[in-house]
N, C-alpha and C positions, 0 to 999 in steps of 0.2 A: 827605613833600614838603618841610617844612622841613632836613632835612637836605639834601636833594638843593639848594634853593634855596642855600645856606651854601654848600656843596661848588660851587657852578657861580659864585657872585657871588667867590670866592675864589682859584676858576682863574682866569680871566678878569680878576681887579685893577678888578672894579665894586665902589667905594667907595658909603657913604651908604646904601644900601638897608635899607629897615626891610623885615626878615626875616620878623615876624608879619603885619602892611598887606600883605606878596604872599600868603603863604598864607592871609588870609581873602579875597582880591580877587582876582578874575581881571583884572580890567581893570590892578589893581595891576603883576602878578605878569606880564602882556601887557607893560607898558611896563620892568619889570625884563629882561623877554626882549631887548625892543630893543634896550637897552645892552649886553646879553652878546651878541649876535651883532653889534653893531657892535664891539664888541671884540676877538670870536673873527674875523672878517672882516680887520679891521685887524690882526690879526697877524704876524708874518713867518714863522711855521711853522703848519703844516697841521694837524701833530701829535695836537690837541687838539681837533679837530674831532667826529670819531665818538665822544668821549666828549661832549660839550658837545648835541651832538644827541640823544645816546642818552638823556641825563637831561632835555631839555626834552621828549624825546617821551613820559616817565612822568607829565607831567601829566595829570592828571584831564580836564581839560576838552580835548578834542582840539582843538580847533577854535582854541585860544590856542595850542597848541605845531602844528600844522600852520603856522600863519600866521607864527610866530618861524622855523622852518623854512624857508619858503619865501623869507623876507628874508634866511636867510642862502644860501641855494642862491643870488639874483639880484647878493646884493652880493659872493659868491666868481667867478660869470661875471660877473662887470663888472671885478672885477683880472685875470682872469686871463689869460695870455697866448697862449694858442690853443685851439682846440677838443678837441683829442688832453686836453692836459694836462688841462682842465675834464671830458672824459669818463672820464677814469682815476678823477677826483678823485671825483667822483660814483657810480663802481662801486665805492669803495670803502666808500662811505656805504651802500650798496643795502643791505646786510643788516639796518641800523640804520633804515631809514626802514620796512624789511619788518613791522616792528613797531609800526607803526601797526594801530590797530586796526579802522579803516574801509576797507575795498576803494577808495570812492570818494578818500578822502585819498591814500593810496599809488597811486592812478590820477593824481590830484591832481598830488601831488610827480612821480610819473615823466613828465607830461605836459610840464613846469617845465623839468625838466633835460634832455628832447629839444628842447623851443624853447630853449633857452639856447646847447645844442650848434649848433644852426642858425642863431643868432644868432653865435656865433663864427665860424660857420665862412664864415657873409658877410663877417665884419670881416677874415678872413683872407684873404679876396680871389674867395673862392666865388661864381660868380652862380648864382640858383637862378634856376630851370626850371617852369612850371606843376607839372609831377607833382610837386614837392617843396613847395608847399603846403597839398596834403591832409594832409603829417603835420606842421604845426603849428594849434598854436591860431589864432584871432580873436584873441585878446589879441598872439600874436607877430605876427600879420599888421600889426594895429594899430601898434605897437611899430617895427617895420622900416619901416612906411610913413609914421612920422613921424622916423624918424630914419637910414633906412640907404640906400644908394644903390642899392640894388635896385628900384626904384622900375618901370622898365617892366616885371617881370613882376609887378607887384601894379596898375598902372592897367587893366590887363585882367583878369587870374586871382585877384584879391584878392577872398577869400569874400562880404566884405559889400560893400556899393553905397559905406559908409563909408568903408570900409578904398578901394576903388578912387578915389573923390573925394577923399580925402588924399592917395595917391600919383600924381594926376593933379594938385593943386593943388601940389604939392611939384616934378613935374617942369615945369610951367608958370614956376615961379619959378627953374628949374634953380640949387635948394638941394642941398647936400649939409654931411653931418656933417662 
C-alpha cells in the first residue's frame, strides 16, 4: 500500500502527504484520497483516471476507496458536458470498479453512475416521465428535486413524501437552477 500511496500522490502532483500517517490511518489515507480525486477530477485529460481508480480500489479497507470513488464519479458528472460523454466515460471504468470486492459496493458505484447519467441527461434538456424514476435512487430524486427543473414529475411520482414536499416547495416558489 505504501508504494501504491507514493505512486498515486505523485501522479496526481499532491504535495505534503506524509506517506507513513496514510498507511497506518485510514481516516488519514480517506482525506489523502480527497485531494487525489480532486486532482484527478480537476484535470484536463481523462487519461489517468482507470489507473488512479484501479490503485485506490487495492485499498484494504473498501469502504474508504468505494467512498474516494464515488466523489470522483459525482465530481467528473458535475464537469462534464453531456450524458453520452459521462456514459462512455464510466464504461470505460466498468472493468476497474468490477474489482471491487463487495457485490453491494459495485451495485453501489453502478447505481451512482446510472443517476449521474440521468442527472445529465435532464441538464441536457431531457424531461423525465414517472416510469423513469423507478430507476433512480432517493438520493437522485432528492438531488433533482432540490436543484433541477424537473420538478412536476417529482411533486407527484417523487418516491418519498420528502422528496414530493421539496419539489412542491420548489415549484410554489417557481425556483430554478
Amino acid at each position: 500500500m505504501r508504494t501504491d500511496l507514493i505512486g498515486l500522490v505523485a501522479r496526481v502532483g499532491v504535495d505534503d502527504v506524509n506517506v507513513d500517517d496514510a498507511v497506518a490511518d485510514e481516516h488519514v489515507r480517506s482525506a489523502v484520497y480527497r485531494r487525489v480525486v480532486e486532482a484527478t477530477a480537476d484535470a484536463a485529460s481523462r487519461e489517468d483516471d482507470r489507473v488512479v481508480v484501479a490503485t485506490i480500489l487495492r485499498d484494504p479497507v473498501e469502504s474508504v476507496s468505494r467512498t474516494a470513488v464515488v466523489d470522483l464519479v459525482d465530481r467528473i458528472a458535475t464537469g462534464a458536458t453531456d450524458a453520452a460523454w459521462f456514459r462512455r466515460w464510466a464504461a470505460e471504468l466498468q472493468p476497474v470498479l468490477d474489482e471491487l470486492r463487495s457485490e453491494g459496493n459495485r451495485e453501489f458505484l453502478r447505481r451512482r453512475v446510472r443517476d449521474r447519467v440521468f442527472w445529465l441527461s435532464i441538464k441536457d434538456g431531457r424531461t423525465p416521465v414517472p416510469a423513469d424514476l423507478g430507476d433512480v435512487t432517493d438520493w437522485m430524486q432528492r438531488l433533482l428535486a432540490d436543484e433541477s427543473t424537473s420538478l412536476p414529475v417529482l411533486t407527484e411520482h417523487g418516491s418519498t413524501r420528502k422528496i414530493r414536499n421539496v419539489a412542491k416547495h420548489r415549484a410554489g416558489r417557481g425556483q430554478q437552477p
